[in-house]
FIPAGU-450188 format. One record per residue: residue in one letter; x, y, z of N, C-alpha, C in turn. Coordinates in Angstrom, 2 decimals. Atoms other than C-alpha are relative to their C-alpha. Layout:
// residues N
  rest     n.c1     n.c2     n.c3    ca.c1    ca.c2    ca.c3     c.c1     c.c2     c.c3
     A        X        Y        Z        X        Y        Z        X        Y        Z
...
***
This chain:
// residues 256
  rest     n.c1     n.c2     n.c3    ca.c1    ca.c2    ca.c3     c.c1     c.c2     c.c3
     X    -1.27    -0.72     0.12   106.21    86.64   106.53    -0.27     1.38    -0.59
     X    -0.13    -1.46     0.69   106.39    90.42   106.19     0.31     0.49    -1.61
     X    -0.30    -0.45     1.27   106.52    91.95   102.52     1.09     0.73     0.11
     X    -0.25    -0.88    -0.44   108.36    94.70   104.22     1.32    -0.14     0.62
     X    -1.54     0.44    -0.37   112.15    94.52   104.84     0.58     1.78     0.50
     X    -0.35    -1.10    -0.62   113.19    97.71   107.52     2.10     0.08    -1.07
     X    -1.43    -0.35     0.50   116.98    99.09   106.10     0.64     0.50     1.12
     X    -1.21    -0.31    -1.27   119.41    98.80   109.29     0.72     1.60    -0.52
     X    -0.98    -1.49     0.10   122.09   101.98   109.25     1.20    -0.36    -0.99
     X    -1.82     0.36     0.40   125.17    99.65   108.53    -0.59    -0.14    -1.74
     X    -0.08     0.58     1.52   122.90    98.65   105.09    -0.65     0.94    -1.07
     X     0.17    -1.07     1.06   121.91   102.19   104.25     1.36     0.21    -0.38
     X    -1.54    -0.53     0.62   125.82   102.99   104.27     0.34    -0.86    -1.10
     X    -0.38     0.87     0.57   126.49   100.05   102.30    -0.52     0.32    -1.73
     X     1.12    -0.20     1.31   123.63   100.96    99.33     0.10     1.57    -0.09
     X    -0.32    -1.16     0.33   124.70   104.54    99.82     1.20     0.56    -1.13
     X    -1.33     0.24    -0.16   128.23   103.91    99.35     0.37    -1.22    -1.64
     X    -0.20     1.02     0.88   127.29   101.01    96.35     0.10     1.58    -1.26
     X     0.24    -0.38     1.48   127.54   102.23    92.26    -1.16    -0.69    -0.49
     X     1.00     0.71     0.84   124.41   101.86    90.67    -0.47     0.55    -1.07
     X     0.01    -0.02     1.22   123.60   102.28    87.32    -1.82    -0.79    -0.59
     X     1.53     0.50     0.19   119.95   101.41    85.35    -0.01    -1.38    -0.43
     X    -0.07     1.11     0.32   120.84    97.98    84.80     0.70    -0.92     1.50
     X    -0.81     0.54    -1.25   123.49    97.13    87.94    -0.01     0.86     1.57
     X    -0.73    -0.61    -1.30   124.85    97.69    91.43     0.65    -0.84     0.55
     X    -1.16     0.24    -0.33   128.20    97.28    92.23     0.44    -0.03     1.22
     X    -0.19    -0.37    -1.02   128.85    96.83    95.97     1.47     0.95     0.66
     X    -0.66    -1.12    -0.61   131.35    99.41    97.69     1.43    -0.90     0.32
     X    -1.19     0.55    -0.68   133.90    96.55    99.39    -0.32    -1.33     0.18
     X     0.38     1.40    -0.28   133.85    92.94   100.25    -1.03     0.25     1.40
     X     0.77    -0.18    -1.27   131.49    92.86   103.06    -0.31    -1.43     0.92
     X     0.16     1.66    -0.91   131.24    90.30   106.23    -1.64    -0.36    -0.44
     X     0.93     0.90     1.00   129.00    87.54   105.23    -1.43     0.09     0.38
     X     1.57    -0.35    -0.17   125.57    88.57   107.53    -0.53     1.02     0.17
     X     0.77    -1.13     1.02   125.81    91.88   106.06    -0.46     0.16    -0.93
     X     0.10     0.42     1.15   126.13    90.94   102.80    -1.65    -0.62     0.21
     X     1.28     1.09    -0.04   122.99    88.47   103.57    -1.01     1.28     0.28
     X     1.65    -0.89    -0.13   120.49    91.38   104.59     0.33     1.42    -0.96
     X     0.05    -1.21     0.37   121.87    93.95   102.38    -0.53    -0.61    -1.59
     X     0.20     0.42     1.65   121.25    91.32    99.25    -1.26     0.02     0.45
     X     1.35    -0.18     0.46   117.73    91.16   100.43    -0.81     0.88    -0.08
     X     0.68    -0.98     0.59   117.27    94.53   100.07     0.16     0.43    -1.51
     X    -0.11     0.01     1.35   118.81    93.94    96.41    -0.85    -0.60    -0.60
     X     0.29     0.86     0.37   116.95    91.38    95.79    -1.92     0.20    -0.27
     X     1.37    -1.13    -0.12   113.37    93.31    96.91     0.18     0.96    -1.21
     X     0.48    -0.21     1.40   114.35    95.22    94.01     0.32    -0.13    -1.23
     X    -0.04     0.20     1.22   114.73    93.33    91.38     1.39    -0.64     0.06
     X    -1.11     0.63     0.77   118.08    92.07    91.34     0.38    -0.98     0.33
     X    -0.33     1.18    -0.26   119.94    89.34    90.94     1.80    -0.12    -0.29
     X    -1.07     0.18     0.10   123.56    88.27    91.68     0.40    -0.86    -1.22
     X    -0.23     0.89     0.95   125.51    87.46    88.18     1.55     0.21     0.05
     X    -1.82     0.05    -0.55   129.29    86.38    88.78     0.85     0.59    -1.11
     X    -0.71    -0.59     1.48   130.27    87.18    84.95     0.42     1.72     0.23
     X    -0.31    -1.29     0.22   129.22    90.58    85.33     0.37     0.75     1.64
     X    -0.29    -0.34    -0.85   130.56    90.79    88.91    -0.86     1.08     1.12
     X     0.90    -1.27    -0.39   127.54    92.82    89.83    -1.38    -0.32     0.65
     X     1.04    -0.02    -0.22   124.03    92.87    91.35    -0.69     0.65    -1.74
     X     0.41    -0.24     1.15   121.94    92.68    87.33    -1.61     0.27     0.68
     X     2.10    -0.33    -0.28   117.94    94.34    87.35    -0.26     0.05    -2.05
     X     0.75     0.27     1.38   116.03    93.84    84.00    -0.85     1.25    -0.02
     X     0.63    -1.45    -0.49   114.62    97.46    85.46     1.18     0.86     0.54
     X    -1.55    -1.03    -0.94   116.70   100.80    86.66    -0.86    -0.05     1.42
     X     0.16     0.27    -1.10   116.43   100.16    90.01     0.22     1.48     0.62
     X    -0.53    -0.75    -0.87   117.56   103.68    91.10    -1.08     0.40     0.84
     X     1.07    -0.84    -0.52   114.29   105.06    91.88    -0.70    -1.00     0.86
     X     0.30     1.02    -0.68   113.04   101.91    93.81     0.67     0.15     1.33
     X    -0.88    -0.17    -1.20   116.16   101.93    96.03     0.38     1.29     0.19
     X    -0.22    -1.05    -0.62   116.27   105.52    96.65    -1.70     0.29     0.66
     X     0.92     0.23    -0.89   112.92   105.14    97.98     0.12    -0.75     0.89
     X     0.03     0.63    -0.88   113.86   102.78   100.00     1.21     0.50     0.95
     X    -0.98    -0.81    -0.84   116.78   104.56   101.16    -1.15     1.32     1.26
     X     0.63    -1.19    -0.75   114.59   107.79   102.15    -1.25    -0.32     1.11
     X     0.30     0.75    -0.52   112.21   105.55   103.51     0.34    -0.51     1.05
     X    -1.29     0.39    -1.31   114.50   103.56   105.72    -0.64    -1.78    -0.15
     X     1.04     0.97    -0.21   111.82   100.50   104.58     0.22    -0.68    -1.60
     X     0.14     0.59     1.65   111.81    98.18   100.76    -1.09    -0.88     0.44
     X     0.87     0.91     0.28   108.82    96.52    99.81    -0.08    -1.44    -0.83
     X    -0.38     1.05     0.91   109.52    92.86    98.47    -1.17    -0.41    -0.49
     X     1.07     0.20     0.34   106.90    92.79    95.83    -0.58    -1.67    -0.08
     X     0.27     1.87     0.13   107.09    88.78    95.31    -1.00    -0.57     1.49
     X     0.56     0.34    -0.69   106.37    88.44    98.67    -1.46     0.80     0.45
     X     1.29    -0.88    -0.58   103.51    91.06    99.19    -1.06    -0.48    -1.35
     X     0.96     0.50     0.79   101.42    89.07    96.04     0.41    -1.41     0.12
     X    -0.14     1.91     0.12   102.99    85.36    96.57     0.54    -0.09    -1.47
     X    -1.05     0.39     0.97   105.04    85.91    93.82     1.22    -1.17    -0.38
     X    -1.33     1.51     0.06   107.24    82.50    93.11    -0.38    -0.35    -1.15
     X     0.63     0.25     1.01   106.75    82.19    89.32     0.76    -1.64    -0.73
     X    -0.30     1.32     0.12   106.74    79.01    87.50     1.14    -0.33    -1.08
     X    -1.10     0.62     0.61   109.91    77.38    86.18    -0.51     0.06    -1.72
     X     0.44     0.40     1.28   109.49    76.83    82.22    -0.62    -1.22    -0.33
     X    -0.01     1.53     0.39   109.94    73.23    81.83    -1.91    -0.54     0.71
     X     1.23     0.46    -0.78   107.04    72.33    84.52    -1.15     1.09    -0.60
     X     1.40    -0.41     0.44   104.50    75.22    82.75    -0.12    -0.96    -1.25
     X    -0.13     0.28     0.77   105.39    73.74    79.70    -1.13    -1.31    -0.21
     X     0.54     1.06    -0.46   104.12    70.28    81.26    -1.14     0.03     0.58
     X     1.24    -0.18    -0.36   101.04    71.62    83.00    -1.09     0.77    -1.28
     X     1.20    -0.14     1.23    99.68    72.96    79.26    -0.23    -1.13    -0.93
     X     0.17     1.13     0.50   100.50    69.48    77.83    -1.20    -0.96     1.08
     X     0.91     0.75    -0.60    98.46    68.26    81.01    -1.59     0.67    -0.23
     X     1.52    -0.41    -0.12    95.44    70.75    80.57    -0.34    -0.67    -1.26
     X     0.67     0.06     1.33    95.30    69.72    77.14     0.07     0.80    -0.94
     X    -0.21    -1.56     0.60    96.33    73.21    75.53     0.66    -0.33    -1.28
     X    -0.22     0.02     1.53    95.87    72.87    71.77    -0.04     0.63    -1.26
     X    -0.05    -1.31     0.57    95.99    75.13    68.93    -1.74     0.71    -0.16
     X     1.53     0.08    -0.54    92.43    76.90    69.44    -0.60     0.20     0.97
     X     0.57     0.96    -1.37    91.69    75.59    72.34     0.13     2.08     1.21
     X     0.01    -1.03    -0.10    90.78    78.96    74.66    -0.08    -0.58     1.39
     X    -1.20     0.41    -1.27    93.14    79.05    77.79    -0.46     1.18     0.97
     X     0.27    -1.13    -1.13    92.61    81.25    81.20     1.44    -0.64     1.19
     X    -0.68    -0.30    -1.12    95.63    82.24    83.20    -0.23     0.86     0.75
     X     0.30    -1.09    -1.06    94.41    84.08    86.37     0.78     0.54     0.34
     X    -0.40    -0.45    -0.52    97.09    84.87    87.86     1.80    -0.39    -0.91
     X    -0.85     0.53     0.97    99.91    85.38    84.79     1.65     0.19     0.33
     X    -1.60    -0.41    -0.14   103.01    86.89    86.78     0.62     0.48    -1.03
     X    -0.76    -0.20     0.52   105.91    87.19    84.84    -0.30    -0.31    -1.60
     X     0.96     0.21     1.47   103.66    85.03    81.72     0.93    -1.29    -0.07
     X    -0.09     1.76     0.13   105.05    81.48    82.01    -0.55    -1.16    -0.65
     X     1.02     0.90     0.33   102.46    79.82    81.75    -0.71     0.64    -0.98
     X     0.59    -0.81     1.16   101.09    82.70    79.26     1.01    -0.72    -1.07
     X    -0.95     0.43     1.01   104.49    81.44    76.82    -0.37    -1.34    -0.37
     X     0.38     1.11     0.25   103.63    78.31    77.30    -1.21    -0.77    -0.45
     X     1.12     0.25     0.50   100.39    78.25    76.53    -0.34     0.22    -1.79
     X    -0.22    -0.46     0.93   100.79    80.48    73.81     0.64    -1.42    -1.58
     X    -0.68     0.78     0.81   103.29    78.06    72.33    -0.60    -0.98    -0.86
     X     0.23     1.85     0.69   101.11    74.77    72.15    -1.14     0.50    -0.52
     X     1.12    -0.09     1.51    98.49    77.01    70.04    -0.64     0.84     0.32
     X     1.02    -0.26    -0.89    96.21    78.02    73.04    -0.60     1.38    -0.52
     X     0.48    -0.72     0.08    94.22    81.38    72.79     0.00     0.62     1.31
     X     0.11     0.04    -1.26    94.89    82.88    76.10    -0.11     1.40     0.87
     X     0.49    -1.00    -1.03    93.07    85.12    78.50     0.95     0.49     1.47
     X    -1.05    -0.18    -1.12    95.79    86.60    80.89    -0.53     0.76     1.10
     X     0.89    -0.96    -0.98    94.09    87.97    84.47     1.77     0.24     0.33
     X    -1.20    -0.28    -0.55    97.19    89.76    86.29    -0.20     1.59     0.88
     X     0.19    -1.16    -0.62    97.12    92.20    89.42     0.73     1.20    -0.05
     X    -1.18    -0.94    -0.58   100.23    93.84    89.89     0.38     0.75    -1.84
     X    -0.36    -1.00     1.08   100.54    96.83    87.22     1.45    -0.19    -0.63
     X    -0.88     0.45     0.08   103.96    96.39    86.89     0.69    -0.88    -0.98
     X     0.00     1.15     0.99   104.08    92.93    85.64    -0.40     0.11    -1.13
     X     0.78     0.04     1.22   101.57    93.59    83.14     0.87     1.12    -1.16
     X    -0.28    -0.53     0.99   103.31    96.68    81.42     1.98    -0.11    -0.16
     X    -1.17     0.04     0.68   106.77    95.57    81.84     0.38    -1.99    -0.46
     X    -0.02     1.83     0.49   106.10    91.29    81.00    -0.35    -0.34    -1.05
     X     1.33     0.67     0.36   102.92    90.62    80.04    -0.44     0.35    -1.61
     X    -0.04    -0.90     1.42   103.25    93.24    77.08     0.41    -0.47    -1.16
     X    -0.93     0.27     1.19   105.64    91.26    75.25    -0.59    -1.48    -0.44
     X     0.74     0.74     0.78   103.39    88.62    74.64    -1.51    -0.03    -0.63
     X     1.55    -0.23     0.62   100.42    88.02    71.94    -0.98    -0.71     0.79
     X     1.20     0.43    -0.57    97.82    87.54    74.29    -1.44     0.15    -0.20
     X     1.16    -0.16     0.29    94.09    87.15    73.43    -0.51     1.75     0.93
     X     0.39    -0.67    -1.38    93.08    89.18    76.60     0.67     0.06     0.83
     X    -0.68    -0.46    -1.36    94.82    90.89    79.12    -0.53     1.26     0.96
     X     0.89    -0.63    -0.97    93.02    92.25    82.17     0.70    -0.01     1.25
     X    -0.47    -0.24    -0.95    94.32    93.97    85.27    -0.78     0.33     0.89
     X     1.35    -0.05    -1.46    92.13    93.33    88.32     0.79    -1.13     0.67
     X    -0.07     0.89    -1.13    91.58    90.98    91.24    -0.52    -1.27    -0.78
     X     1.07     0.84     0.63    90.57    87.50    89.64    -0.73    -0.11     0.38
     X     1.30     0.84    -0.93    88.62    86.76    92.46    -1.08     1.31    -0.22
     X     1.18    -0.62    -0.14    86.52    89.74    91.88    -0.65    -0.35    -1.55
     X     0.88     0.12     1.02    85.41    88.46    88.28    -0.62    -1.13     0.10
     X     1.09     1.26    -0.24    82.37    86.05    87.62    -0.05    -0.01    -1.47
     X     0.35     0.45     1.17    81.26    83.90    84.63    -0.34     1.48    -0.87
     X     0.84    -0.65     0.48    79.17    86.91    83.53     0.86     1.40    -0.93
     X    -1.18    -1.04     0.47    82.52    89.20    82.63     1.09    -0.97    -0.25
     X    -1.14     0.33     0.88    84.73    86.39    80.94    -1.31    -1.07    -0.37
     X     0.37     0.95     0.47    83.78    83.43    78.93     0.21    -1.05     0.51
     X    -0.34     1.66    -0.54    83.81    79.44    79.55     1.49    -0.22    -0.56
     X    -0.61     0.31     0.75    87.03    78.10    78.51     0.31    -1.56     0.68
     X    -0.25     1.46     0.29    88.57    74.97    77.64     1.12    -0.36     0.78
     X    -0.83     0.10    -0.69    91.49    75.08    79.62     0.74     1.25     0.92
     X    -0.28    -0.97    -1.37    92.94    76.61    82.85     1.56    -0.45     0.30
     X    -1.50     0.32    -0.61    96.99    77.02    83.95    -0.13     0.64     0.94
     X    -0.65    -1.28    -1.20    97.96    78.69    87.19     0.60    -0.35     1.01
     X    -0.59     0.05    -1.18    99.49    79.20    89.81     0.21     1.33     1.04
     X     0.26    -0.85    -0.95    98.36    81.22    92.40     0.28     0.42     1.24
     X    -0.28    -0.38    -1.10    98.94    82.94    95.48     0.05    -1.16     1.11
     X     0.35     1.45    -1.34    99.36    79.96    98.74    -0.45     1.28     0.54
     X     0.51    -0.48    -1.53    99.09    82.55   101.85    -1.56    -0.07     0.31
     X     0.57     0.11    -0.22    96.41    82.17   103.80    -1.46    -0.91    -0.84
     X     1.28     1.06     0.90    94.20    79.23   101.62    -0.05     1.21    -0.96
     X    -0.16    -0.48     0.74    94.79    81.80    99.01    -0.61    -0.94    -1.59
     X    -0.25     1.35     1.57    95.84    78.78    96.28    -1.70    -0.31     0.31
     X     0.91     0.82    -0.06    92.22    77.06    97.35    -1.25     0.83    -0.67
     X     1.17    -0.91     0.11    90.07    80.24    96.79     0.40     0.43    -1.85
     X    -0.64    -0.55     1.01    91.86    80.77    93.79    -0.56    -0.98    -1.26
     X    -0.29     1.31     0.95    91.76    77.60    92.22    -1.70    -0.42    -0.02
     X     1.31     0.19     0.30    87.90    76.87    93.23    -0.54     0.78    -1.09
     X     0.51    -0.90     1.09    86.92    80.05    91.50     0.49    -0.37    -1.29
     X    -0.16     0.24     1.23    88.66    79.58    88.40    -0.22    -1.22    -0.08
     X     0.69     0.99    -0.23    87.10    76.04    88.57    -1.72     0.17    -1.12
     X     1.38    -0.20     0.75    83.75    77.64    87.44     0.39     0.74    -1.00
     X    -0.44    -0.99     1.64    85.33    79.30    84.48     0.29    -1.41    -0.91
     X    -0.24     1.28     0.51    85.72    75.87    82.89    -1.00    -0.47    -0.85
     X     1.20    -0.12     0.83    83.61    75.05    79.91    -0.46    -1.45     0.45
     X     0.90     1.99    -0.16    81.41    71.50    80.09    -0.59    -0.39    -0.68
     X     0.17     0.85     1.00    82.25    69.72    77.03    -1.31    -0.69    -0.14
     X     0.91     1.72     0.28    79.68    67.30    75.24     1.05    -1.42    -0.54
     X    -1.22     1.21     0.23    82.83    65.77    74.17     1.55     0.46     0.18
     X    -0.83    -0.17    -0.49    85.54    65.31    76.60    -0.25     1.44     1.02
     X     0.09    -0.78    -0.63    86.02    67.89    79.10     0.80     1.14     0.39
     X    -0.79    -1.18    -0.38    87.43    71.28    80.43     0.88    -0.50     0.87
     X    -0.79     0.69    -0.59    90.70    70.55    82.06    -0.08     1.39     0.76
     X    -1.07    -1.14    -0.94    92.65    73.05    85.03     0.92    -0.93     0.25
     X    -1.26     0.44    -0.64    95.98    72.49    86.22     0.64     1.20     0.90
     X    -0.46    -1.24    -0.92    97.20    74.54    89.22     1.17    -0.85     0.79
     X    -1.21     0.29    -0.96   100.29    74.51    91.39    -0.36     0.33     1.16
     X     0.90     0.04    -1.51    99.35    74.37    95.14     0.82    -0.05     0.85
     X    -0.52     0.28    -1.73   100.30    74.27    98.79    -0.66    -1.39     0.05
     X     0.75     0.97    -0.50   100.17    70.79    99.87    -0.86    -0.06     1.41
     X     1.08    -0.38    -1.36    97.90    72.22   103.16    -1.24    -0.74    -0.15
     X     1.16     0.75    -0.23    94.87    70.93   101.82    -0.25    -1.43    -0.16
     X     0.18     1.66     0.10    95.63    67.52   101.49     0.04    -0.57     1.60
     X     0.35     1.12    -1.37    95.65    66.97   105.22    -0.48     1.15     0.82
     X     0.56    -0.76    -1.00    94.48    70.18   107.16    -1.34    -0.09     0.21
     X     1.10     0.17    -0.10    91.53    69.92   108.77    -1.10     1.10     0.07
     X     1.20    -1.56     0.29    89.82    73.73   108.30    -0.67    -0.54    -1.32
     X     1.32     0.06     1.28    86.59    73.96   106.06     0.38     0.00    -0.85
     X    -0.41    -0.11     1.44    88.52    75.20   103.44     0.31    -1.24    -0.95
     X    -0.67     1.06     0.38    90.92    72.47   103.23    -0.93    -1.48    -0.42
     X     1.01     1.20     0.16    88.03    69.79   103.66    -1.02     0.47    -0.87
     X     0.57    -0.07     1.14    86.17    71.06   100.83     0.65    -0.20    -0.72
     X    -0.90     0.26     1.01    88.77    71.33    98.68     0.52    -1.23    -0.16
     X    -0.33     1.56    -0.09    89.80    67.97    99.14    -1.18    -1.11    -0.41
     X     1.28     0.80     0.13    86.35    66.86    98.65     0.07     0.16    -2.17
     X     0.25    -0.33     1.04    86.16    68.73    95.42     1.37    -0.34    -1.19
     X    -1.58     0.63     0.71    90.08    67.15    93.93    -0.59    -1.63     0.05
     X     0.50     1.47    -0.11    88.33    63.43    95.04    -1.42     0.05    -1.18
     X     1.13     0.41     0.96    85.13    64.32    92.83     0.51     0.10    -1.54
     X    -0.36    -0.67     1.60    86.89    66.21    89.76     1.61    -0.17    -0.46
     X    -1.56    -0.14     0.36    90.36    65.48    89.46     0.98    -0.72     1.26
     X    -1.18     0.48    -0.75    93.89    64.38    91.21     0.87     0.32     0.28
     X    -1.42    -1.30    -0.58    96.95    65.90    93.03     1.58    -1.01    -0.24
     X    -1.92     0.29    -0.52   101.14    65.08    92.79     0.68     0.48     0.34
     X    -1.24    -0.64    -0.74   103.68    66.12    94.59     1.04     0.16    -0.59
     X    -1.13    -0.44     0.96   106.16    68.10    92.72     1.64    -0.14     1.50
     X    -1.27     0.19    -1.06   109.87    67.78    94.07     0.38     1.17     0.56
     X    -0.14    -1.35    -0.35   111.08    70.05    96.58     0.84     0.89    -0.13
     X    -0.58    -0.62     1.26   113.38    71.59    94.05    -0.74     0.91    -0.60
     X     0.18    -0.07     1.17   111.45    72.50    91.63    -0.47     1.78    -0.23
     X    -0.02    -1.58     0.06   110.67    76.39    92.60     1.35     0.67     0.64
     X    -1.19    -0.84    -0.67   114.20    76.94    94.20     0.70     0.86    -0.95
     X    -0.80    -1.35     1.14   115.68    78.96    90.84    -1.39     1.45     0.12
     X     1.00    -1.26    -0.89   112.41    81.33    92.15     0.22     0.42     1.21
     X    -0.75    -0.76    -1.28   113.88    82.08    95.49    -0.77    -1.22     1.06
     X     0.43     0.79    -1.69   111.81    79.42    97.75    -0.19    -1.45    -0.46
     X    -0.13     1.69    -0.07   111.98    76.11    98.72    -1.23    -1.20     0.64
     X     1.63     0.52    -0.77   108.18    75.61    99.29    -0.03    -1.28    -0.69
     X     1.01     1.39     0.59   106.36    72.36    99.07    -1.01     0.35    -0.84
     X     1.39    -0.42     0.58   103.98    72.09    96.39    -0.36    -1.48    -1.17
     X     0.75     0.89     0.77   101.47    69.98    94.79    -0.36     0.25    -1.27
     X     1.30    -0.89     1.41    99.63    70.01    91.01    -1.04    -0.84     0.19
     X     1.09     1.03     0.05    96.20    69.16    90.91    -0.31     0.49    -1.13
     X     0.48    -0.01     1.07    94.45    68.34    88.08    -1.68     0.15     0.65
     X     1.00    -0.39     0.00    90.80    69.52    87.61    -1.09    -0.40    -1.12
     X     0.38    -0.01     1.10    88.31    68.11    85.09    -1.68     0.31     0.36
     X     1.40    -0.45    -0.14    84.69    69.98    84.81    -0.59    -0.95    -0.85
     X     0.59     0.59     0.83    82.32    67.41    83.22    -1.64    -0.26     0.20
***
């Protein structure tokens, strides 16, 4: 699916024609219902979100300069979708640092920290935690507001053992497109320390693809969840307050 959402004519007039302000945008008139639908997902590309109280399209950012690029443009870039952005609920990170094991001490690696979810949550149950995170953005308007050991803005996949440390526990949840999640999740795999007593946990959120596709990828990865660990199927709920209604698995990971 395209990152890249074109801006029809009828839904520049519409976003021409709205009030916007560094917090809101107010639409212009009631609008028929599958205008409304493609003009919210050019709201929605940046940053906002429909809140009925305040009768308004709300951004946690001033949106003006976003959507007047996208006006002059004629084009919005939906960042979520151009990194696989779908960040993780609370409750369920909460539950995947009680599953890694994340104890006070205990020295944590989130690759891929988004919004910092799984950074809060880690944080919380004591952890010490190494935050990788691509998108600039995130990092100086999220990632900032928490005490994180380490926070590094790169590609994870371009770092090796030799530029971070072993650690004791792993959260994430990474990119699906294209076996993304698999490449993601192997690599940070070898970042995993190997206890003499007890072992380095991971816990990742996944595409269930590799539990039955039959590409290399998938059949390694499947090989490598049967030697080191075990997968469940989360409900297909459980990312819809994130905008999608993907399937997804957690596997557990133990290096020993």
């Amino acid at each position: 699916m395209t990152p890249h959402i074109k801006l029809d004519d009828d839904v520049r007039d519409v976003l021409e024609r709205s009030a916007i302000t560094d917090t809101q945008l107010v639409l212009p008139d009631q609008l028929e219902r599958k205008l409304y639908e493609r003009v919210n997902k050019v709201i929605v590309a940046a940053g906002g979100k429909w809140l009925r109280k305040a009768k308004a399209h709300v951004f946690t950012r001033d949106p003006r300069q976003v959507l007047g690029l996208a006006l002059a443009n004629g084009q919005i870039t939906d960042t979520k979708k151009l990194h696989n952005q779908f960040f993780t609920p609370p409750d369920l990170a909460a539950r995947m640092c009680q599953m890694a094991l994340v104890r006070p001490a205990k020295m944590v690696l989130e690759p891929s920290a988004g919004a910092g979810a799984l950074v809060d949550a880690a944080i919380q149950a004591g952890g010490k935690v190494t935050a990788i995170e691509i998108d600039l953005d995130l990092v100086s308007r999220e990632l900032i507001k928490f005490p994180i050991e380490h926070l590094v803005t790169v590609d994870f996949l371009e770092l090796t053992t030799k530029h971070l440390p072993a650690f004791d526990c792993v959260v994430m949840n990474p990119p699906f497109a294209n076996n993304a999640d698999i490449k993601h999740v192997t690599h940070a795999f070898e970042f995993l320390r190997q206890h003499s007593f007890g072992q380095g946990r991971l816990v990742a959120v996944m595409s269930p693809h590799f539990t039955f596709a039959e590409d290399k990828p998938s059949k390694q990865f499947r090989k490598l969840v049967n030697t080191h660990g075990v997968y469940e199927k989360l409900p297909e709920d459980t990312f819809r307050g994130a905008g999608t209604s993907v399937n997804t698995v957690l596997v557990t990971l133990e290096r020993n």
